[in-house]
N, C-alpha and C positions, 0 to 999 in steps of 0.2 A: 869404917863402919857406915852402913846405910841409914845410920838415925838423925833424924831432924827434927829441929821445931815447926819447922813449916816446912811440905813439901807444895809445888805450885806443876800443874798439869799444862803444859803452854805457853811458850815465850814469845810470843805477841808483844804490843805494849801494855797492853791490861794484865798479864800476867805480870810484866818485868818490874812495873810499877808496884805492884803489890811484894812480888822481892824486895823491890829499893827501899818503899818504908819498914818493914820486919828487918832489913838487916840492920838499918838505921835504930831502933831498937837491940840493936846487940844479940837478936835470934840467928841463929840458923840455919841455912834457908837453901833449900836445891829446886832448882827449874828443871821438870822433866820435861824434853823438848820433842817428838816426836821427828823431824827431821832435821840435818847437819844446823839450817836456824830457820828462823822465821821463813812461809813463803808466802804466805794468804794476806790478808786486809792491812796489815803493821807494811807492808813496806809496797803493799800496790795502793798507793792515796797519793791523795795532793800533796802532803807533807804543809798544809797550811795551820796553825793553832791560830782558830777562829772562836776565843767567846763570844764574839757578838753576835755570831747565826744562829746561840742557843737562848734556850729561854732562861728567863730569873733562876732556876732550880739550878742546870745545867751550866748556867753561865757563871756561878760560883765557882762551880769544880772547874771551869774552864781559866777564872784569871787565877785559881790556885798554883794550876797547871803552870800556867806562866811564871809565877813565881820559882816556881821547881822548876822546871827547863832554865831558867836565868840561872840559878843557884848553882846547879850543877854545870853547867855551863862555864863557870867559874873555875871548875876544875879539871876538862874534860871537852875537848873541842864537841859537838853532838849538830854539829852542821848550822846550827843557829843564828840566823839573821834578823836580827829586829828593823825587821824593816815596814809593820805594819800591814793592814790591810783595808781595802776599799770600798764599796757598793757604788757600783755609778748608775744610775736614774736618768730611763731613756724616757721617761714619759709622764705628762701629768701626776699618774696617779703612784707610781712608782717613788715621784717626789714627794708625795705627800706622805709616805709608810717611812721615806728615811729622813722625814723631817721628826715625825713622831716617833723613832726609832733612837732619834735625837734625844729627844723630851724623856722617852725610858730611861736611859743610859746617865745624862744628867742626875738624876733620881735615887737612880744604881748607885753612883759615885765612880762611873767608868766611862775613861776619856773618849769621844770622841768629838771629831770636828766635821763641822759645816762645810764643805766648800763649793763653790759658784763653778757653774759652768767654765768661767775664762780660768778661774783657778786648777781644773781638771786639767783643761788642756796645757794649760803652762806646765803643767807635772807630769802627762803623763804623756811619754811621745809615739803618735800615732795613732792617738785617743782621735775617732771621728767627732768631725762638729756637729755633724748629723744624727749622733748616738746620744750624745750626752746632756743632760741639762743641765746635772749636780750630782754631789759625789760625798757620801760618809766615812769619812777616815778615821780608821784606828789606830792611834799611832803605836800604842804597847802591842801590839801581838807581834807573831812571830813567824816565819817560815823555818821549816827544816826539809831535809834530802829523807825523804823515807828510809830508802836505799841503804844507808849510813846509819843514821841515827840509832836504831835501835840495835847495830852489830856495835856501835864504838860505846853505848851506855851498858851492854851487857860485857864488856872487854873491862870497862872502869870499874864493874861491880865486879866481877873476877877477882880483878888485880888491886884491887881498893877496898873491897870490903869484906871478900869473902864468901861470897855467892856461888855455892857448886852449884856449874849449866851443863847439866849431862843430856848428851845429844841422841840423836838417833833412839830413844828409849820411847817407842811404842806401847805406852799404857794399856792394859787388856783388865785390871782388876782393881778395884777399891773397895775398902770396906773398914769397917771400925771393929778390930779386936782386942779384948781387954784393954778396951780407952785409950786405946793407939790404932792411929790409920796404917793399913797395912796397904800397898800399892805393890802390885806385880806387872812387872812390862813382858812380852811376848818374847825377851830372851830369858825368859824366870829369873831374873832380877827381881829380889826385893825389897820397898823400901820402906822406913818407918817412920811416923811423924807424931806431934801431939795433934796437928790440923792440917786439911790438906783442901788446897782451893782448886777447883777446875775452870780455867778461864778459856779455854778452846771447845768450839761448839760438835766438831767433829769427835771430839775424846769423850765429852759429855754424853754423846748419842752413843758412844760404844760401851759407853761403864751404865748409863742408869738409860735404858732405851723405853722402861713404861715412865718415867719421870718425862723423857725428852718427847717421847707422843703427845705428853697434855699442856708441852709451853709455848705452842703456837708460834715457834720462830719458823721466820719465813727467810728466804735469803734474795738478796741484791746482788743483781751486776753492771759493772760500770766500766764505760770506756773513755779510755785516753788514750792522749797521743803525746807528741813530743815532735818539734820541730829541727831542721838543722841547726847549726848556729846561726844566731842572728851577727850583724857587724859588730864590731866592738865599740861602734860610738850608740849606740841602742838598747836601752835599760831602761826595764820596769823596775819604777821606784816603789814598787811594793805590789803584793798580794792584788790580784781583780776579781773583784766579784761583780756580775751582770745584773739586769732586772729579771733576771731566771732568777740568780741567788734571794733578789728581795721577793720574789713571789713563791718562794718552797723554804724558807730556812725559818727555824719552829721561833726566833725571837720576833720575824715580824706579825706572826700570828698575834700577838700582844697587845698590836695596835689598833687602837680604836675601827680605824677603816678597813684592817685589814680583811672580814668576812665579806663585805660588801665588793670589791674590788675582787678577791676572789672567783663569785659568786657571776662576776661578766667575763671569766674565760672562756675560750670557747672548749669543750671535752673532748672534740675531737684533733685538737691540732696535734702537729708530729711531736709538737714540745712537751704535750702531756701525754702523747702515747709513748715517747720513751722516756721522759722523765728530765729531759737536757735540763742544764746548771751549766752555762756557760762560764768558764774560767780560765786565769791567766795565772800562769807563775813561773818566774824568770830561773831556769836552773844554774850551778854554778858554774856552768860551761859557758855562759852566754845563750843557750837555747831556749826556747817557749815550750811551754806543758799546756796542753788544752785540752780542756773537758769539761764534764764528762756527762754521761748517761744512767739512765738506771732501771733498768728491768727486773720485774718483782715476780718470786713463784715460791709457793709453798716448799717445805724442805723437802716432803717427799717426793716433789716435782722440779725438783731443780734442778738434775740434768735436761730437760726441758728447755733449760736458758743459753745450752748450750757453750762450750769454752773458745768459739771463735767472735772474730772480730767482725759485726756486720759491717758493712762497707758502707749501705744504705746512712747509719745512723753516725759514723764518723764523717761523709762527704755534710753533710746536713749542718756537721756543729760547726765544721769549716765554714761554711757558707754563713754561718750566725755569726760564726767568729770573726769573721771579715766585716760585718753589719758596724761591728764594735771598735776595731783597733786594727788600721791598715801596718802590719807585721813586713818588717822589707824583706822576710824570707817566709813564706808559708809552704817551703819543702817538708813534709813528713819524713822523719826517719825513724820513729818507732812508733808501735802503737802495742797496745796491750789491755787488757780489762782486768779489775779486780771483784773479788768477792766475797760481801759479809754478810754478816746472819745481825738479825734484828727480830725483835717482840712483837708483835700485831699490835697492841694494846696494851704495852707497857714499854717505859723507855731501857729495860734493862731487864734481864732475866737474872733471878735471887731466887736460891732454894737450898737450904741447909739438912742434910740428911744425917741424922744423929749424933748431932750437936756439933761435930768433929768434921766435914766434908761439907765445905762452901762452894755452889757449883754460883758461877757469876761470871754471867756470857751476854751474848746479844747487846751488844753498845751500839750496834748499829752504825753508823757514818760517824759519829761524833767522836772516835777512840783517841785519832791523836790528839785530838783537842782537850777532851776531858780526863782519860785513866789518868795521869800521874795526881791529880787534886781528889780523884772520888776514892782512888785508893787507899792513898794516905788517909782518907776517916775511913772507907773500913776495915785496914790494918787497925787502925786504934779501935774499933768496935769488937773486934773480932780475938783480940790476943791479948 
């Protein structure tokens, strides 16, 4: 039978999250997925769980996150390396955002550490001496394989909990009849629920399209790349974030200096016209992942951004990326871009259409870091 307690419209990590606590409740729960599995923003990222680039709000749901990735993890290999992560501080004032970045986190009751210029390069090999002054380490976070991760926790929720992921099913209808959500996909399939969440932005836009005119998501794209293998005596002991990372990520907005120091970039440089975040993360092959970019356009305009890889904006982060950390291999063997949808003006897109249909989209950059801790409260808000 098609009846559920919860149907979920997209298997993303935001929707899967929202599966994993309702089944954990003992509901129900099917994942309509519109193709064979993920292929958008869940598995084209970094694959870094970063609470510390979030602010106070976000950075909750972020070390919850962690907790939940540990926990399961426990049962269920999900690519998980705790290996931490970093900011390293190319310049006076960069120093100054991750000393007081310091002082937040303290405050918080979330660990991180101090370390000294000769402390970076002791740790990190290949760290330029010319790049670095000091370096904020996280030691509790975590890296995961995009790639992996969300096929082997949707495999364990299957096989483990009881989670029907029915694939390929093209959502074309929702709606609340007689106090049950009635979902028909484009092969007349249909399904029934007490509640049904829409976590994919493109499903959203096809079931409620005067709702999705007035939520102002705009979409991002971003490019990476991927190195050959580096040697085998060559390893990043964890997660790199740039003084790009300390000058865009919403936790150091926080800090006391941080408007003012903003406020002396220059608007026209190539780093704010495409958005660069330089970053480092060691995949499990021994290869380097570097990125990435971010180009911004209204939804309506977002073939505008085009699905190719400019070459202009990947030679460029090379060229930064070398500024940072001399790689004894900097051969390109893939490159690819991802893309998400985000809120103009709010960190998350919420709208409940009679009482029963939770559309909850637009996470923007922060998905693998935050869904598994935001969802689990609003599974318990919601059911």
């Amino acid at each position: 039978m098609n009846e559920f307690d919860l149907l979920i419209v997209g298997g993303g990590v935001l929707g899967t999250f929202h599966a994993y606590h309702a089944l954990e409740k003992g509901l129900k729960v099917a994942i309509l997925e519109k193709d064979k599995l993920p292929q958008s923003a869940t598995v084209r990222n970094f694959g870094m769980v970063v609470p510390s680039g979030m602010d106070t709000k976000w950075q909750s749901y972020g070390r919850e996150s962690l907790s939940i990735y540990k926990e399961i993890s426990k049962k269920v290999d999900l690519t998980m390396r705790e290996y931490g992560n970093i900011y390293i501080a190319s310049n006076p004032e960069e120093l100054v955002l991750i000393e007081e970045l310091h002082q937040i986190n303290l405050a918080n009751g979330y660990t991180s550490l101090l370390l000294s210029k000769e402390e970076c390069l002791a740790k990190y090999p290949g760290l330029r001496s010319d790049y670095v002054l000091a370096g904020l380490y996280f030691p509790e976070e975590v890296l995961v394989e995009p790639r992996e991760m969300i096929y082997r926790l949707q495999d364990f929720l299957v096989k483990e909990k009881g989670l029907h992921l029915l694939n390929y099913q093209q959502v074309n209808h929702c709606e609340v009849v007689n106090d049950r959500v009635e979902v028909t996909t484009s092969a007349g399939a249909v399904f029934k629920a007490e509640q049904a969440i829409i976590c994919n932005g493109s499903d959203f836009q096809t079931l409620f399209p005067d709702v999705f005119a007035k939520s102002e998501i705009e979409v991002v794209k971003l490019q990476m790349m991927q190195t050959a293998k580096q040697p085998s005596n060559f390893v990043l002991p964890s997660g790199v974030l740039t003084g790009n990372s300390i000058r865009r990520y919403e936790a150091f907005e926080e800090c006391p200096s941080f408007a003012a120091i903003k406020a002396k970039e220059d608007p026209q440089s190539l780093t704010k016209k495409w958005g660069i975040n330089i970053l480092f993360k060691q995949a499990m092959d021994g290869s380097v992942i570097i990125g990435d970019s971010h180009e911004y356009a209204n939804v309506a305009n977002a073939n505008d951004l085009g699905f190719d890889n400019k070459e202009e904006i990947n030679q460029f982060m090379i060229d930064e990326a070398k500024k940072v950390i001399d790689l004894p291999n900097f051969e390109i063997e893939k490159r690819w871009i991802g893309i998400y949808s985000q809120v103009k003006n709010h960190d998350i897109f919420e709208h409940t259409i009679d009482e029963r249909i939770h559309i909850i989209t637009g996470i923007g950059g922060k998905g693998m870091t935050v869904s598994a801790g935001f969802a689990k409260e609003k599974i318990a808000k919601l059911l």
